[in-house]
MARDODREN-228967 format. One record per residue (C-alpha): z, x, y; residue in one letter. Coordinates in Angstrom, 1 decimal. Last residue first. Layout:
% MARDODREN-228967
        Z        X        Y   r
        Z        X        Y   a
...
% end
This chain:
% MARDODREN-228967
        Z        X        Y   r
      4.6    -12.9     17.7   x
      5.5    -11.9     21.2   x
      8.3    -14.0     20.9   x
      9.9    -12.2     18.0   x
     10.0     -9.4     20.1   x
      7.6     -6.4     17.9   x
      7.6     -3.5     15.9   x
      4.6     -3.1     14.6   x
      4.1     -0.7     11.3   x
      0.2      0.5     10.6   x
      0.2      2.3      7.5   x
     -2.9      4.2      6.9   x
     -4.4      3.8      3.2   x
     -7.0      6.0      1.3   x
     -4.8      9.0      0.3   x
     -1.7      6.8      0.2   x
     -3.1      4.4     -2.7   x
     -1.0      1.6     -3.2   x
     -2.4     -0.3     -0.1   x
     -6.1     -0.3     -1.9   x
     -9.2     -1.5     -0.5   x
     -7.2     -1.2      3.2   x
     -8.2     -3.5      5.6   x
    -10.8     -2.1      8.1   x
    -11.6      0.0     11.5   x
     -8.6      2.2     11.0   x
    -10.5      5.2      9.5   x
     -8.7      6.0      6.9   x
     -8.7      2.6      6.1   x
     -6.1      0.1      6.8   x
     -3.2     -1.8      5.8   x
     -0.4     -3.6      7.8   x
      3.4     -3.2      8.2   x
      5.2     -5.8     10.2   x
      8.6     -5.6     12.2   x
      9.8     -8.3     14.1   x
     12.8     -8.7     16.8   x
     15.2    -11.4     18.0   x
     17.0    -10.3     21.0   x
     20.9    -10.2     22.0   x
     21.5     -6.9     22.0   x
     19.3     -5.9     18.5   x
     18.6     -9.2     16.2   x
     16.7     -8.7     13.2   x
     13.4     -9.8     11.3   x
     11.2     -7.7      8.5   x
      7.7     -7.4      7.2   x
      6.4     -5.2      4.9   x
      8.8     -4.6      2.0   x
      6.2     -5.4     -0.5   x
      8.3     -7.7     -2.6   x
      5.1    -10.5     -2.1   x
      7.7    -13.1     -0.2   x
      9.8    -10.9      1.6   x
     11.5    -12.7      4.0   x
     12.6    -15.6      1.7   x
     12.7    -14.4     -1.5   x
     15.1    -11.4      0.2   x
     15.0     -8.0      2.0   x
     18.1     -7.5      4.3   x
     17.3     -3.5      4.3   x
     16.9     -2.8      8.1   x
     18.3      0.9      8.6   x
     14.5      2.2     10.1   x
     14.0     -1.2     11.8   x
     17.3     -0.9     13.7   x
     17.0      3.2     14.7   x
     13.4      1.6     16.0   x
     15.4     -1.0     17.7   x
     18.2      1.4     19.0   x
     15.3      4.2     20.3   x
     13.2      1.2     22.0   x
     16.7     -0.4     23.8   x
     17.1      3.1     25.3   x
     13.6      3.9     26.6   x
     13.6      0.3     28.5   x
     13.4     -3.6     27.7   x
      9.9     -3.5     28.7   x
      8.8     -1.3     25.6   x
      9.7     -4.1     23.6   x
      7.7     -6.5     25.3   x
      4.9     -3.9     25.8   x
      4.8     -3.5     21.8   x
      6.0     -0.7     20.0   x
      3.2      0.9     17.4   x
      3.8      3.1     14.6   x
      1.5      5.0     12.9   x
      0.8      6.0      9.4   x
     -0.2      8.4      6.8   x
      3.4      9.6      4.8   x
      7.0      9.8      5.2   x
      8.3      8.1      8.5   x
     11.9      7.9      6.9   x
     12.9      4.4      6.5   x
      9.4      2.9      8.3   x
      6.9      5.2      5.9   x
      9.0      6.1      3.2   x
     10.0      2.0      2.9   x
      6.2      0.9      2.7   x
      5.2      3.4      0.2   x
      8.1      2.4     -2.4   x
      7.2     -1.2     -1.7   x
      3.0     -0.5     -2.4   x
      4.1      1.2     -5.5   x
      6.9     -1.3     -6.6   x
      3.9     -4.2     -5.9   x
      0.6     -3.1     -7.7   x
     -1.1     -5.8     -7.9   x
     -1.5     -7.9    -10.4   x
     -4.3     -9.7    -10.8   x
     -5.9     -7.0    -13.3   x
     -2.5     -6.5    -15.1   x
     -1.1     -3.7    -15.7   x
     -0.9     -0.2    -17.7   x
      0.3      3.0    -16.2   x
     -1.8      6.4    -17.0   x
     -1.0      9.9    -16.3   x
     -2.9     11.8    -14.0   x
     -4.8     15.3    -13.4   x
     -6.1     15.4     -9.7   x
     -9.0     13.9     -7.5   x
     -6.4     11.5     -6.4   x
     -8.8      8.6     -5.9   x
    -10.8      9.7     -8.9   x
     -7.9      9.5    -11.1   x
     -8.0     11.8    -14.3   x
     -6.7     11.3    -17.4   x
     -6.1     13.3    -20.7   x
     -5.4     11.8    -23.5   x
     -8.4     11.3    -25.9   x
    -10.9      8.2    -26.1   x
    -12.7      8.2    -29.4   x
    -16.2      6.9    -30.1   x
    -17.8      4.6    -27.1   x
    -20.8      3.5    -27.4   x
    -24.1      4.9    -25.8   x
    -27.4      2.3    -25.9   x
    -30.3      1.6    -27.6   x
    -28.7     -0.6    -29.9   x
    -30.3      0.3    -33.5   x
    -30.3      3.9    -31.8   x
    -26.8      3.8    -31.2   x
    -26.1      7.2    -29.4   x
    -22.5      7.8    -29.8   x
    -19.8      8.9    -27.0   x
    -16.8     10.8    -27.3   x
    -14.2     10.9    -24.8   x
    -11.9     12.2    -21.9   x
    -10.8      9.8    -19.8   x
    -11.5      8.0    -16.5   x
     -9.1      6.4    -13.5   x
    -10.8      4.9    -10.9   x
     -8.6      1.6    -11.1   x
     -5.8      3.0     -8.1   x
     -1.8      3.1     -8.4   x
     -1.8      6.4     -6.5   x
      0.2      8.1     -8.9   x
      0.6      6.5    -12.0   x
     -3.2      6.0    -11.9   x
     -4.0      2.5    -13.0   x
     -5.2      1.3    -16.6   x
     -6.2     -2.6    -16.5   x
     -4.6     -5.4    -18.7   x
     -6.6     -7.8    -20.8   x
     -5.9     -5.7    -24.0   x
     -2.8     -3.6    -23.4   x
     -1.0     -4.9    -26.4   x
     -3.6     -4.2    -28.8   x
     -3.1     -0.8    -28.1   x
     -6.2      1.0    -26.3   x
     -7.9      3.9    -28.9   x
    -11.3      2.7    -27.5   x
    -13.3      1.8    -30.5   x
    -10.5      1.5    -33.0   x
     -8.6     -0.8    -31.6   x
     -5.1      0.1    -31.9   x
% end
């Protein structure tokens, strides 16, 4: 370990993320120094507990990369919300599918909720936000997309369901 942060060597160059939520704004408890040579705070000891900003709660820590982003979360999130409707989201049906009648809407939406024919090919990132499949004779999309509480922008961070709506579209594959 160093010894100014307690981090194992292993962990330097990767970022601590809330096991949670998978968000950065994570902060421990610690000791801080006043250099006077320095004119500035260091860093003594770092202790164990965590606590996520994002969650406002009591967390344990997950260590990854800062490029990487945090894929099972943002999966496991994706397949609550279309599989079971488990968490902040909406789901829109588009005209084209709406067209095709009350019936046809309940199969396709029964459809996209069993769909599980993820591959390299379909699902690129391993996010589990975007699926095709045929219903009676019609090719059909679904796609899950990211936004603020609000729903005016992206979302900052899909892995974190406090701060993320999930916006699922299921579509005709020609209104793509």
């Amino acid at each position: 370990m160093t010894p100014d942060t307690q981090t194992p060597l292993d962990e330097i160059g990767m970022v601590p993320r809330c096991r949670s939520c998978g968000s950065e704004r994570v902060a421990l408890d610690a000791w801080a120094c006043w250099n006077s040579a320095a004119g500035l705070w260091e860093l003594e000891k770092t202790f164990d507990d965590a606590f996520c900003h994002a969650c406002e709660d009591q967390t344990k820590l997950d260590w990854s990369r800062p490029d990487e982003a945090p894929t099972e979360t943002i999966r496991t999130l994706n397949d609550a919300w279309r599989c079971r409707g488990e968490g902040q989201g909406q789901l829109l049906v588009t005209s084209g599918v709406q067209a095709k009648g009350s019936a046809f809407v309940v199969a396709a939406v029964k459809a996209m909720r069993a769909f599980n024919d993820f591959s390299a090919d379909n699902d690129v990132y391993r996010e589990h936000d975007f699926g095709a499949f045929d219903l009676n004779g019609e090719k059909l999309f679904f796609k899950i997309d990211y936004y603020d509480r609000s729903l005016s922008v992206g979302s900052d961070n899909p892995a974190n369901p406090t701060e993320t709506v999930r916006v699922l579209t299921l579509m005709l594959a020609s209104e793509y």
